[in-house]
C-alpha positions in Angstrom: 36.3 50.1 -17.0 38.6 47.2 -17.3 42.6 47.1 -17.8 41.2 44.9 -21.4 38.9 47.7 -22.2 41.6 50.7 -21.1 44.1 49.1 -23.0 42.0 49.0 -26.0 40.6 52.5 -25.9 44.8 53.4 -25.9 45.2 51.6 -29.3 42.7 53.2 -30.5 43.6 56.4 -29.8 46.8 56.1 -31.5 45.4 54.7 -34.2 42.9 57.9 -34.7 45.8 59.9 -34.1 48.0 58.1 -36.6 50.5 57.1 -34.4 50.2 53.2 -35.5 48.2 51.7 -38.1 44.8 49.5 -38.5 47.0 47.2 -38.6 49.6 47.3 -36.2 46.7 48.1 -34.2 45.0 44.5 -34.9 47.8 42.7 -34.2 48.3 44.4 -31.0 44.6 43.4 -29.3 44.2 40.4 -31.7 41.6 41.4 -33.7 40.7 41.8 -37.4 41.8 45.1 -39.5 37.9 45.9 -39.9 37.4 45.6 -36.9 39.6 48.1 -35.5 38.0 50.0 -38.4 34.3 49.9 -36.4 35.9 50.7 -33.2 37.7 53.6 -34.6 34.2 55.4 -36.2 32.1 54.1 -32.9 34.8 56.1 -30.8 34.4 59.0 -33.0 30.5 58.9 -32.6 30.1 58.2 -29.0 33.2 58.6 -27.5 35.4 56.2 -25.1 32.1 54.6 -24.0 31.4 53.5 -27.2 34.4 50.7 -26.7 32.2 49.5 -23.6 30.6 46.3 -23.8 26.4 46.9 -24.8 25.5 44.0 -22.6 26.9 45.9 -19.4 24.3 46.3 -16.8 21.8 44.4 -19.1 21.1 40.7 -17.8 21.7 38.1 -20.2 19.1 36.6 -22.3 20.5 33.2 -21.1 20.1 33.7 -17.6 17.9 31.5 -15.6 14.8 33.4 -14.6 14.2 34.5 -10.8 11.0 32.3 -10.5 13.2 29.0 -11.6 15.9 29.8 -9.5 13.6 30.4 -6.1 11.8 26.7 -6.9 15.3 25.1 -7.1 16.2 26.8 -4.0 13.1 25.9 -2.2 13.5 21.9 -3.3 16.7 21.7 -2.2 16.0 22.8 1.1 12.4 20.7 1.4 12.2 17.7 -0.7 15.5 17.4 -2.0 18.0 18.3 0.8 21.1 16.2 1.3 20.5 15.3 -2.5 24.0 15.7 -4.7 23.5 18.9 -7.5 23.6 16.2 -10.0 20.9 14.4 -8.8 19.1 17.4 -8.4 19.6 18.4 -12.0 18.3 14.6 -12.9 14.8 15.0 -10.8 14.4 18.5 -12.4 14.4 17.6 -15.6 12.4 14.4 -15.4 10.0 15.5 -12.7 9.3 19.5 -13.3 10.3 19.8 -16.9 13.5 22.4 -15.6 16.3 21.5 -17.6 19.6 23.1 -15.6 22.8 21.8 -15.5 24.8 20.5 -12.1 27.1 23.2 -12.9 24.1 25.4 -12.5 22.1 24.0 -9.7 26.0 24.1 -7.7 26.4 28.1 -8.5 22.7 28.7 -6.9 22.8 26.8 -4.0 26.1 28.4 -3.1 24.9 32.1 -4.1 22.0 31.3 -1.4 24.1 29.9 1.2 22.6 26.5 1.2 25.5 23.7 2.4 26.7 20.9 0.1 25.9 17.5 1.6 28.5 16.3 -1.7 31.6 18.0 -2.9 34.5 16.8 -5.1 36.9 14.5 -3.7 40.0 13.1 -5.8 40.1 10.0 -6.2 42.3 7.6 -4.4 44.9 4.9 -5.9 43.2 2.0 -5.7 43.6 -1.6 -7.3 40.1 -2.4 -8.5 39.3 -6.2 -9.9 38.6 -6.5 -13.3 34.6 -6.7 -14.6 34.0 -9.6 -16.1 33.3 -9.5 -19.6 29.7 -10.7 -20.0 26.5 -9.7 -18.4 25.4 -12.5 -16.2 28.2 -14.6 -15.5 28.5 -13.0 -12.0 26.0 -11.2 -9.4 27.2 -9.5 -6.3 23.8 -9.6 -3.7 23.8 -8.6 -0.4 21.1 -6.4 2.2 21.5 -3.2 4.1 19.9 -1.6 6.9 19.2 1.9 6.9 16.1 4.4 7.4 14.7 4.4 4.2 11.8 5.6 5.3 13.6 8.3 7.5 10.9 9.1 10.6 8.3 7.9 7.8 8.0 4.3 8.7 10.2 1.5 10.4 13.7 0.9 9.8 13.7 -2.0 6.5 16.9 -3.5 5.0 17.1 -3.7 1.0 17.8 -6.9 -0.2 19.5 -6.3 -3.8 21.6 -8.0 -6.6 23.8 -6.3 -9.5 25.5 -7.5 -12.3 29.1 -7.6 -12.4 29.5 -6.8 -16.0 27.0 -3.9 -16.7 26.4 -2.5 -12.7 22.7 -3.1 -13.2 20.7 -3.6 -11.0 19.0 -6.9 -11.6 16.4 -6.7 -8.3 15.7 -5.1 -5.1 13.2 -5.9 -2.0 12.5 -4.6 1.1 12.2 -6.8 4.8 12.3 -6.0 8.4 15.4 -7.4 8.9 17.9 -9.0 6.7 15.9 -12.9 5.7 16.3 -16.1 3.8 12.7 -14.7 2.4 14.0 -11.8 0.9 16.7 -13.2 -0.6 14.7 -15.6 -2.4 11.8 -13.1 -3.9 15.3 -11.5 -4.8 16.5 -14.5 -6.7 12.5 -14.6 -7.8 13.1 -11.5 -9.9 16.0 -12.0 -11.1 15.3 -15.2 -12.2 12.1 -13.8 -13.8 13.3 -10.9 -15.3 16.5 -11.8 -16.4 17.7 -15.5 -16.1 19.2 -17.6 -14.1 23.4 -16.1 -13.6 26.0 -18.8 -13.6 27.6 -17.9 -9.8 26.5 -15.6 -7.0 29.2 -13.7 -4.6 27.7 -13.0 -1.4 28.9 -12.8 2.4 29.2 -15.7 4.7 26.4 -15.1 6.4 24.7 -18.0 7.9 21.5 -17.6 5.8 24.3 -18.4 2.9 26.7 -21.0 4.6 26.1 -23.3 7.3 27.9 -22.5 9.9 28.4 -26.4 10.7 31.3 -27.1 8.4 33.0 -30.4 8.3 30.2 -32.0 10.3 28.6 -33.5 7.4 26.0 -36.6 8.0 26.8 -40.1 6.4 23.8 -39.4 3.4 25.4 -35.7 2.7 29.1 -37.3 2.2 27.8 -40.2 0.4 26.1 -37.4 -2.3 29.6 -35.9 -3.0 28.5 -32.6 -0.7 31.4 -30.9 1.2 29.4 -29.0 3.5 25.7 -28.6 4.6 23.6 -26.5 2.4 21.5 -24.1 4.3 17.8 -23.2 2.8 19.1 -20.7 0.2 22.5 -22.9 -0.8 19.9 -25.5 -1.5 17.5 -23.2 -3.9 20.0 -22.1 -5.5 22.0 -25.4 -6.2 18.8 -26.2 -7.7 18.7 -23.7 -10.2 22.4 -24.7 -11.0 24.3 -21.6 -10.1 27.4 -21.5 -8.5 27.6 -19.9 -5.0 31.3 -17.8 -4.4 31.7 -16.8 -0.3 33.8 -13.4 -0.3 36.1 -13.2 2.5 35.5 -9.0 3.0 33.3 -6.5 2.1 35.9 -4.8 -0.2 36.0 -7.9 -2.4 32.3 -7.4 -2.9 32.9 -3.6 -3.7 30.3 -3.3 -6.3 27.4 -3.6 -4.4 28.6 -1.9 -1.6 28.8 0.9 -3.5 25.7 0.6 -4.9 23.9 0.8 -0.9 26.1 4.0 -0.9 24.1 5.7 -4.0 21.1 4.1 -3.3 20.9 5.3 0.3 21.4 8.9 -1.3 19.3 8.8 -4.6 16.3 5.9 -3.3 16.2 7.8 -0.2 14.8 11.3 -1.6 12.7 9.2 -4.1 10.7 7.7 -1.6 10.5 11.1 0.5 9.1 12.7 -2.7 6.9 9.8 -3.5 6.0 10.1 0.5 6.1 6.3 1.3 5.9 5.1 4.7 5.1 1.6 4.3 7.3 -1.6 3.0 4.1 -2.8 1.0 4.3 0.9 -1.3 8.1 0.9 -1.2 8.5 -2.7 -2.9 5.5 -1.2 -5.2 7.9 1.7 -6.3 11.1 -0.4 -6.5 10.5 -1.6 -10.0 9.9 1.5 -11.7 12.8 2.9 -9.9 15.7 0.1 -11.0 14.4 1.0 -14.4 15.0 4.4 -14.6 18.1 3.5 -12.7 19.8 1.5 -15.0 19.0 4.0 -17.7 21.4 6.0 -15.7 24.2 4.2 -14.6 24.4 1.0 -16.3 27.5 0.5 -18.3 27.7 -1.6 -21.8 29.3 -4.8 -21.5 32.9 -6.0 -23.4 30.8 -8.7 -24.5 27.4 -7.8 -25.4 26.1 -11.6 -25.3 23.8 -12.8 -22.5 25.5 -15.6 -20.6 21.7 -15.7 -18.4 20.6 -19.9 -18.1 16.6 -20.0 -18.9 14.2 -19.3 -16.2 12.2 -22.3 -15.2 8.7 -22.7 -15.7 7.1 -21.0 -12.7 5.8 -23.7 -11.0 9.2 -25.2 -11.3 10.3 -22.0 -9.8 7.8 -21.7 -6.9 8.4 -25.6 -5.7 12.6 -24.7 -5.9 12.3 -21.0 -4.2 10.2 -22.4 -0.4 11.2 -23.6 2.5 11.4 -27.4 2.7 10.6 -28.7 5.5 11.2 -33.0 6.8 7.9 -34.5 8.9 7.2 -38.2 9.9 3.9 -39.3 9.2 1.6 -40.8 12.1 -0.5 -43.8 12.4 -3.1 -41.7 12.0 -2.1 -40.2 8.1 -1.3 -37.0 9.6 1.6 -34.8 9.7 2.1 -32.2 12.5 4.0 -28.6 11.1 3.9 -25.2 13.0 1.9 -26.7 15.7 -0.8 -27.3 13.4 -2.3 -31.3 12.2 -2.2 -31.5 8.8 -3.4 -34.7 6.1 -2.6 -34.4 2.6 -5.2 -34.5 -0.2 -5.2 -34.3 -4.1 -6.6 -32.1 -6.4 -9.8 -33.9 -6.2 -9.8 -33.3 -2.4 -9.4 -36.9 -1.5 -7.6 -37.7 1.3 -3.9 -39.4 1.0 -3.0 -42.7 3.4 0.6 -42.1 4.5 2.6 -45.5 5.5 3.5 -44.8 9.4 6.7 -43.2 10.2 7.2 -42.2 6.6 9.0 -39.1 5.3 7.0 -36.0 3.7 8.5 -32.7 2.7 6.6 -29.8 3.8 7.3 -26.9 1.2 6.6 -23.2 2.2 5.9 -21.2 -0.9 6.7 -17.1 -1.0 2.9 -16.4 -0.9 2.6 -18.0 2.9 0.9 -21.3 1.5 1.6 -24.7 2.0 2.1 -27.9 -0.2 3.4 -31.4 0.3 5.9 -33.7 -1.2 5.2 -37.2 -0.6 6.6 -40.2 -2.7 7.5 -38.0 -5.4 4.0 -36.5 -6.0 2.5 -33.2 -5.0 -0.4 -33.0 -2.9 -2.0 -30.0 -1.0 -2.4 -29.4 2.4 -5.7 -29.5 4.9 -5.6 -29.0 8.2 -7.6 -30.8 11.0 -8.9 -29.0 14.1 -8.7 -32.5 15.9 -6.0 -34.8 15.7 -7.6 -38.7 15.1 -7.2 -41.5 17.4 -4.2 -43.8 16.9 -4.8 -47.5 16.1 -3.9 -49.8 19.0 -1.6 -52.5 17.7 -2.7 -56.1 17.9 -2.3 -58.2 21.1 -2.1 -54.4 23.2 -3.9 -54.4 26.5 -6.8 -51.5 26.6 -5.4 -50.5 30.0 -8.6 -48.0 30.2 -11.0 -50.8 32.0 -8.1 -52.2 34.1 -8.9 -52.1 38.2 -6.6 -51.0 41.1 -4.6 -54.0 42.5 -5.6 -54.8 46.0 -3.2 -56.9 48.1 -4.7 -60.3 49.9 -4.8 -60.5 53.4 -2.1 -62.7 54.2 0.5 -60.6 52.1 3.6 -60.4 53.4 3.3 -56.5 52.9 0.7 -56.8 55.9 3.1 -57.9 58.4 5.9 -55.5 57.4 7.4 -53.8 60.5 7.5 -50.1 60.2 9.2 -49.3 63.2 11.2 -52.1 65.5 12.8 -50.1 67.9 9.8 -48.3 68.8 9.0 -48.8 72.5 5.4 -49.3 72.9 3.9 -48.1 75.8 1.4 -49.8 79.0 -1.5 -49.7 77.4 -0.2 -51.1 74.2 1.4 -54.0 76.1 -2.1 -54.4 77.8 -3.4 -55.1 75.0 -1.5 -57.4 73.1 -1.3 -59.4 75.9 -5.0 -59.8 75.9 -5.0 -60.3 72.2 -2.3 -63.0 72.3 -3.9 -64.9 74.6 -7.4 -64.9 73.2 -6.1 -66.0 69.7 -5.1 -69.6 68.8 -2.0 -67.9 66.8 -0.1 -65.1 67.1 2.9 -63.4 66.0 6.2 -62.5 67.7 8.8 -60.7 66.2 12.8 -61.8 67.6 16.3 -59.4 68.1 16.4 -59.9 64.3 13.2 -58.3 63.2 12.0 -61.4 61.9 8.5 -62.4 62.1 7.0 -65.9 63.6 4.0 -67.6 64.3 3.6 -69.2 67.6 0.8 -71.7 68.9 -0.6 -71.2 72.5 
């Protein structure tokens, strides 16, 4: 018995005995005079046990049963370890139709010994920068690195984007490794899905910002630019958004904290789902940002969309590539990737290209090719054998030309390769003969200098 319900079967008593009244006695456990009334006739009837609580020993009709309680125990150590007990709750409800509280799943997990892998920390004092008021007036990308596939699949980095305003997430994609490609199928969806922000606050990473500042060619200074624009400063300058560099990772704090849940919460998704490919986890990224932002986006102080219109998609195919400078040959080719190109139009006719002239190669998401070429559009065909080159007019064809033989009285005949060499009997034999049986002959002085002599 407790000291509440001992100290009430006391009152009683001396309120059966007349000691104190019903109520004096009410006042004294803070109860109601006909109440004291029902405890006085049950004690009467059953004795001092009838003050003991009826539910004692009986479990509670609110109780979660034993079955329920051994699954959530069982998911949180297979599929759902180092998941937080709200997330837990969350995948319960919408996946296995269990509705518990995190309150809850934290009082079984600890009743069966199963560690924590998050507990309550207080909060520190921190200055945080005010959101802006309006959803799309500012998106915080970046990419991380991390085992999302755990021992699955390869390590992949997230390419991802949230708005400043509202914390949603406006797009995710998963690469190899951290790539001007996936940060412009990022831009692609939220472009697509959303609009087209005003500014962008990223990291100076060299995929953002050319790291060749102040060393700006005559044409770039002469266009008003103040530093080169790398691949994706060019996309997006095209699209008119504004492009912030943050000088930490703290001053882009919002989507850092967003790879902190997401390595967490996307994590166990894809573990349940059990992906282990980057082709099934893009696949399941759009139905997870959706149920997502159900969950943690925020509501604006400005409710009105500040998003620019998204172009029309072929617009926003040519803008989102890789462009690409080549000089045409004599031959109306181009040369790109190792490869000998020619341009054609729809109708598959072939293009003549002025020597020497510029075309912009464009490399579209989808791994295709198309060309820009005196402000037109053409397609690309490749040629398995480069074509000949025209030889200018008044050229020699140096193909039939024969080897140059000297005359017989060049003077390259009569060099002297070696005058100090002594030449022996038989040598001296001979010349002597020889000089005397020709009409002319050739003597050669101190200097080295040959001369022609008559006999």
């Amino acid at each position: 018995m407790s000291v509440k319900e001992s100290r009430r079967v006391f009152v009683i008593e001396q309120a059966i005995e007349g000691n104190i009244t019903n109520r004096q006695a009410a006042e004294v456990l803070g109860l109601s005079k006909r109440q004291i009334i029902r405890l006085k006739e049950r004690v009467k009837t059953e004795g001092v046990t009838g003050l003991v609580h009826k539910n004692r020993g009986r479990e509670s009709k609110q109780r979660i049963p034993k079955e329920t309680r051994e699954r959530i125990v069982k998911l949180a150590q297979d599929s759902l370890h180092n998941a937080s007990c709200q997330q837990i709750a969350e995948i319960l409800e919408e996946f296995y139709n269990i509705d518990v509280s995190s309150k809850t799943v934290n009082r079984i997990l600890k009743k069966n010994n199963i560690p924590l892998s998050h507990t309550h920390r207080s909060s520190k004092l921190k200055r945080s920068r005010k959101r802006l008021p309006q959803e799309g007036l500012l998106s915080q990308i970046d990419a991380s690195p991390f085992e999302w596939l755990e021992d699955r699949g390869p390590m992949l980095s997230l390419h991802g984007s949230i708005d400043d305003a509202t914390s949603k997430v406006q797009g995710l994609h998963f690469e190899l490794h951290e790539c001007l490609f996936g940060y412009l199928k990022l831009i692609q969806q939220v472009a697509q899905n959303f609009g087209i922000p005003k500014s962008i606050y990223s990291d100076r990473h060299t995929i953002f910002f050319s790291p060749k500042e102040d060393k700006l060619s005559i044409s770039e200074e002469l266009s008003g630019q103040t530093v080169p624009l790398t691949q994706f400063g060019r996309a997006i300058s095209e699209l008119g958004i504004r492009h912030i560099p943050a000088r930490s990772p703290q001053a882009k704090g919002r989507i850092e904290r967003l790879w902190g849940t997401l390595q967490k919460r996307l994590t166990i998704e894809l573990r349940m789902a059990g992906i282990s490919t980057i082709e099934a986890a893009n696949e399941f990224l759009p139905d997870f940002i959706k149920r997502f932002n159900q969950r943690f986006a925020v509501v604006p102080d400005n409710p009105k969309l500040t998003y620019s219109p998204c172009p029309s998609l072929d617009k926003l195919e040519e803008i989102l590539s890789w462009h690409q400078e080549r000089k045409a040959s004599h031959g109306s080719y181009i040369s790109y990737l190792g490869h000998i190109y020619q341009l054609v139009d729809s109708n598959g006719k072939v293009i003549p290209l002025t020597p020497k002239s510029t075309v912009k190669v464009l490399t579209h998401l989808d791994g295709s090719f198309s060309a820009l070429y005196a402000d037109k559009y053409y397609l690309l065909q490749e040629l398995l054998i480069p074509p000949k080159e025209k030889v200018k007019n008044g050229s020699k064809n140096t193909s039939t030309k024969k080897p140059y033989i000297p005359a017989a009285d060049h003077p390259w005949r009569h060099m002297v390769i070696n005058k100090f060499k002594r030449p022996n009997s038989n040598s001296n034999s001979s010349s002597n003969s020889n000089s005397n049986s020709n009409d002319n002959s050739s003597l050669v002085d101190e200097r080295g200098v040959t001369k022609s002599v008559s006999h």
